[in-house]
VOMIDO-904251 format. One line per 10 residues: number of its first residue (from 1); for each residue x, y, z of C-alpha. Coordinates in nm, 3 decimals, padded with zeros to 5 digits. Example, Ala and Ser with C-alpha at 12.3 -4.5 7.8 and 13.67 -1.06 7.14 Angstrom:
2
1	01.230,-00.450,00.780 | 01.367,-00.106,00.714
END
This chain:
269
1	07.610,-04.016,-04.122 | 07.405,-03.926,-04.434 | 07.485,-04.173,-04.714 | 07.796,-04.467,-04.654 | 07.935,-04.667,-04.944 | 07.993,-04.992,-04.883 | 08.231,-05.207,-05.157 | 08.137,-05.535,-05.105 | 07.777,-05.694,-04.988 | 07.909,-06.014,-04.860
11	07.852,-06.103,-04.511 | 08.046,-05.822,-04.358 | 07.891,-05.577,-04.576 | 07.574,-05.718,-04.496 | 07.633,-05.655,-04.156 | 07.742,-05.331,-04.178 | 07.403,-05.266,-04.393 | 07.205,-05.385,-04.076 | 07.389,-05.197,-03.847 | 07.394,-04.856,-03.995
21	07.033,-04.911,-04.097 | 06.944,-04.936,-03.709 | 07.203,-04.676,-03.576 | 07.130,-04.427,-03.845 | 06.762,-04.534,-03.989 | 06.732,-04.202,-04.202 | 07.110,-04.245,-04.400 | 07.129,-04.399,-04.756 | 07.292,-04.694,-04.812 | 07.496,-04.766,-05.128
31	07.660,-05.084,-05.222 | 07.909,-05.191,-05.478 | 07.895,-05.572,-05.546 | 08.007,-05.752,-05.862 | 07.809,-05.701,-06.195 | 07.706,-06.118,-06.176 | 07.610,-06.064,-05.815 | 07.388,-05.730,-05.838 | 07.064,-05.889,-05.843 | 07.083,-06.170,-05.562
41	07.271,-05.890,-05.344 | 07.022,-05.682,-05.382 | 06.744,-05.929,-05.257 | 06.970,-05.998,-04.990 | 07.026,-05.646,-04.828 | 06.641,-05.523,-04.896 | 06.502,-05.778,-04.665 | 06.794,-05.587,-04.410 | 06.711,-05.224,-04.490 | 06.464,-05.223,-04.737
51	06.439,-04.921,-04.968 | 06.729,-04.724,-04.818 | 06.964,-04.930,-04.945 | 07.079,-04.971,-05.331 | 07.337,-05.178,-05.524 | 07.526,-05.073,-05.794 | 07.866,-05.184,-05.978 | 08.077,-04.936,-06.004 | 08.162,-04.628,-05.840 | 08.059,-04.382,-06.131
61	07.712,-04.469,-06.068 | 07.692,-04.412,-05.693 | 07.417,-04.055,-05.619 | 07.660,-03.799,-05.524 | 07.682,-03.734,-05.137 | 07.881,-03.995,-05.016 | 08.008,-03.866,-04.700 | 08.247,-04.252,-04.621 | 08.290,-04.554,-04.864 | 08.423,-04.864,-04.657
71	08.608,-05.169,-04.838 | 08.528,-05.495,-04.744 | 08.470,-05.677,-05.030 | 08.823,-05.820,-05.088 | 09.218,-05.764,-05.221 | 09.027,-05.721,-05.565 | 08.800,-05.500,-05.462 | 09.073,-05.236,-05.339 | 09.228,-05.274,-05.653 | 08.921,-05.231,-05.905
81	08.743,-04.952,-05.652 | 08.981,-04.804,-05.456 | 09.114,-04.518,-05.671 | 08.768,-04.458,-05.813 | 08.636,-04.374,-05.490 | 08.945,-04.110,-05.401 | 08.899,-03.972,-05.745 | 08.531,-03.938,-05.658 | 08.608,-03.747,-05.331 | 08.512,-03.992,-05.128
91	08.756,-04.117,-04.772 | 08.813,-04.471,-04.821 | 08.809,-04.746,-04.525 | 09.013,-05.046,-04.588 | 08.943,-05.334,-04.448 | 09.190,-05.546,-04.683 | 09.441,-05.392,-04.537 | 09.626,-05.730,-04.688 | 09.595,-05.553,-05.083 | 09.873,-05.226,-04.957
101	10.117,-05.482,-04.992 | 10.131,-05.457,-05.311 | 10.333,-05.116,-05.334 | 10.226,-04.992,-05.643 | 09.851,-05.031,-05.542 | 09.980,-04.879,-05.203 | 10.116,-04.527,-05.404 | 09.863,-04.508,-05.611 | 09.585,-04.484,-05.331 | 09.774,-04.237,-05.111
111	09.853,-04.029,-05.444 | 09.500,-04.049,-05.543 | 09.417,-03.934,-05.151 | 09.689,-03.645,-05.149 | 09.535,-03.508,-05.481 | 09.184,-03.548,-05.400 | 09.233,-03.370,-05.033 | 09.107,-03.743,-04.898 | 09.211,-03.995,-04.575 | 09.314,-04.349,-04.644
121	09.187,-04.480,-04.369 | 09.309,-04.822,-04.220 | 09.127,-05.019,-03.951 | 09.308,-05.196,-03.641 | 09.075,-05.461,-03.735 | 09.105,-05.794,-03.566 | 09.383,-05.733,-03.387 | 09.437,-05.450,-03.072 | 09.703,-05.176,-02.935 | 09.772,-04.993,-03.331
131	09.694,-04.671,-03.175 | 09.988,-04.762,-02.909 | 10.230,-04.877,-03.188 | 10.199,-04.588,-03.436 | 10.234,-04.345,-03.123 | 10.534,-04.588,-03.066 | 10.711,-04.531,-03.390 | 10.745,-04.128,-03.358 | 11.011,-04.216,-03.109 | 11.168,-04.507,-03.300
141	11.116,-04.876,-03.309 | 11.382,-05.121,-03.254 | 11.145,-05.466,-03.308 | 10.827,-05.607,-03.400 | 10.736,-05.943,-03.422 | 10.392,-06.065,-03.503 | 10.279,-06.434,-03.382 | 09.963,-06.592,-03.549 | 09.846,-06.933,-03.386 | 09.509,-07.072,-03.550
151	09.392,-07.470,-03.600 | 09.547,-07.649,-03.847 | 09.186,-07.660,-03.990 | 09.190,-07.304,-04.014 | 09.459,-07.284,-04.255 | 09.299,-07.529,-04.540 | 09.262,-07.372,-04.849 | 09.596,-07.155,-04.798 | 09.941,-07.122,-04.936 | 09.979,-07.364,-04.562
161	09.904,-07.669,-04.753 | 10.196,-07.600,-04.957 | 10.399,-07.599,-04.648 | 10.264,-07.875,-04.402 | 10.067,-08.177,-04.410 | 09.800,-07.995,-04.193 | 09.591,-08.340,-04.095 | 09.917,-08.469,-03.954 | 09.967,-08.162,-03.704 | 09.969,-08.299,-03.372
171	10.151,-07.998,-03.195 | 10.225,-07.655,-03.243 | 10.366,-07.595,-03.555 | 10.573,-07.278,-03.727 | 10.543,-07.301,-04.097 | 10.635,-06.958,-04.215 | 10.863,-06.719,-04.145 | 10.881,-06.418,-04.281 | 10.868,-06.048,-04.321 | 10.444,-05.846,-04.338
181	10.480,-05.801,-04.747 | 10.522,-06.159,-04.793 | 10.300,-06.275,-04.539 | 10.018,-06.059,-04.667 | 10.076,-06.158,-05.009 | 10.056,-06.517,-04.957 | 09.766,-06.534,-04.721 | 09.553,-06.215,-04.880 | 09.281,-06.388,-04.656 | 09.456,-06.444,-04.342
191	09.711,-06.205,-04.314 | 09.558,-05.855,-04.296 | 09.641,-05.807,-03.972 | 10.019,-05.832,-04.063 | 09.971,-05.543,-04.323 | 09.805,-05.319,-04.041 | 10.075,-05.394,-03.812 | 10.334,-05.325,-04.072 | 10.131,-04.989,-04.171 | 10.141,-04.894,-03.822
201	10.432,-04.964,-03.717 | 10.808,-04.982,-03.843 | 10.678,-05.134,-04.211 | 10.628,-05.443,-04.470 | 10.993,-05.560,-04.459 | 11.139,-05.499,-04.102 | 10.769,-05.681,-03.944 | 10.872,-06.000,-03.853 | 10.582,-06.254,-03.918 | 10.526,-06.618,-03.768
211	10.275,-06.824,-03.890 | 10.143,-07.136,-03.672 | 09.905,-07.434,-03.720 | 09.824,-07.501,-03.349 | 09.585,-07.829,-03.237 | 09.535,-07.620,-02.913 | 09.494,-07.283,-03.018 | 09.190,-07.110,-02.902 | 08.999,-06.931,-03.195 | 09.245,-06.722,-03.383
221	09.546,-06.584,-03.191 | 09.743,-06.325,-03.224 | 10.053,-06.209,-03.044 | 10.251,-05.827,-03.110 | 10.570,-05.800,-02.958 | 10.740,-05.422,-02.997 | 11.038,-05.311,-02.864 | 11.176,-04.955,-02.870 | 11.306,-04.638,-02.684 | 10.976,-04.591,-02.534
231	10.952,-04.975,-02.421 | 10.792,-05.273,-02.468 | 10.469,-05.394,-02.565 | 10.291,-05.682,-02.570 | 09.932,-05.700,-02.728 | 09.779,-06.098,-02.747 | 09.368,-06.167,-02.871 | 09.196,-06.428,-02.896 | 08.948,-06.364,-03.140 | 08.616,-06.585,-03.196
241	08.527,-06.608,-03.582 | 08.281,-06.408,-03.741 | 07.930,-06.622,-03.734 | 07.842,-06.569,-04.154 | 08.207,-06.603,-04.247 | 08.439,-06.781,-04.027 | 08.758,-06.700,-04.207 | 08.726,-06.361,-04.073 | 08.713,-06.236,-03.673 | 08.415,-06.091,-03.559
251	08.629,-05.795,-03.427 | 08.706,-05.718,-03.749 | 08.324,-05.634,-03.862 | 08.325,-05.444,-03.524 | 08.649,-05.227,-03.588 | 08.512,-05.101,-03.910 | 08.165,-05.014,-03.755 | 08.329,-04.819,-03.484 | 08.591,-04.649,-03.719 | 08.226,-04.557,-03.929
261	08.084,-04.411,-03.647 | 08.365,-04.240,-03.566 | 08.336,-04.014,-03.828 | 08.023,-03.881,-03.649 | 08.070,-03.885,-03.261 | 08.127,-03.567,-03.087 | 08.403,-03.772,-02.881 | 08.631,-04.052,-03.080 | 08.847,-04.248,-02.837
END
């Protein structure tokens, strides 16, 4: 890799700066954070990868000969970069996957992909098996069900607290279901995983979704259950939290470094 994006220089971003800086020490670094944030985020990522890397905050002012730009600086930020970097020429890695609920930001990035001659490409993220469930739905899907169990403590700040008392949970708890468009669209922090599911499997509305507060759970859970003409599956993680942000899994941050590097290796499993 030559010269990656990055949209968003939070503490994924920030991770991904240190990362590619050591795997690729010779490959610019761009960043897009917002206009208020420039200057402290630029601070920030020097001390990582000193001159190599530089923030900007917009697209349009990114050097030409960006070979990947990779999202992970929020719902917002697919919606106010997303198309810009298409238009720009530019393959786009989501890791928001949660924003493609919304379907008209959803068509506008793959039209802006099909005219540009560019991949929208979506992460498996924090959860496992995707490559198994899209090979899946060629034959047909009859079922999928996706099970999220984290601590009740997990869930404060969310739509949840609209739902439960979460300080009184005592035992496992359901307090949503509901179909991947919803569920994404409620939780735009929690839910991605549902929207990658949904996008790789049988879609938003036929995705079941449950969503638990559990006292016992063991870091974040999740459970896929698919059944079709070429079986069942069953795919369960139990994912430990990022250590700068712990509302996100710290497979996530690895899924989009691998899919990164992917777009170099002579061999991509």
């Amino acid at each position: 890799m030559k010269h990656v994006l990055i949209i968003g220089a939070g503490a994924i971003g920030a991770y991904l700066v240190r990362e590619l800086h050591r795997m690729y020490p010779d490959a610019t670094l761009s960043c897009i954070e917002r206009t208020e944030l420039v200057d402290a985020a630029r601070e920030r990522l020097r001390e990582i990868a000193g001159s190599r890397v530089e923030i900007y905050d917009r697209v349009a002012a990114v050097p030409a000969g960006v070979e990947l730009a990779v999202e992970c600086g929020g719902h917002a930020a697919v919606t106010q970069h997303g198309e810009a970097c298409l238009d720009a020429g530019h393959d786009l890695l989501v890791a928001s996957v949660g924003a493609l609920a919304d379907q008209p930001l959803h068509d506008r990035l793959v039209a802006a992909a099909k005219r540009n001659g560019r991949k929208l490409l979506i992460p498996a993220g924090a959860v496992a098996g995707m490559d198994g469930l899209a090979a899946a739905r060629l034959a047909g899907i009859d079922r999928v069900r996706y099970t999220s169990r984290k601590l009740p403590v997990a869930w404060k700040g969310t739509h949840a607290q609209n739902l439960l008392d979460l300080e009184k949970v005592t035992v496992p708890t359901e307090f949503l279901r509901t179909d991947a468009r919803q569920a994404a669209t409620l939780f735009p922090q929690n839910a991605n995983v549902a929207a990658t599911i949904a996008l790789a499997g049988v879609g938003f509305e036929r995705t079941e979704v449950s969503l638990n507060a559990d006292p016992s759970a063991r870091g974040n859970t999740h459970l896929v259950e698919v059944e079709g003409p070429c079986g069942t599956m069953r795919i369960e993680l139990s994912n430990k939290p990022f250590p700068d942000n712990p509302k996100t899994s710290m497979l996530a941050g690895l899924s989009l470094l691998r899919a990164i590097r992917n777009q170099s290796e002579a061999v991509v499993v």
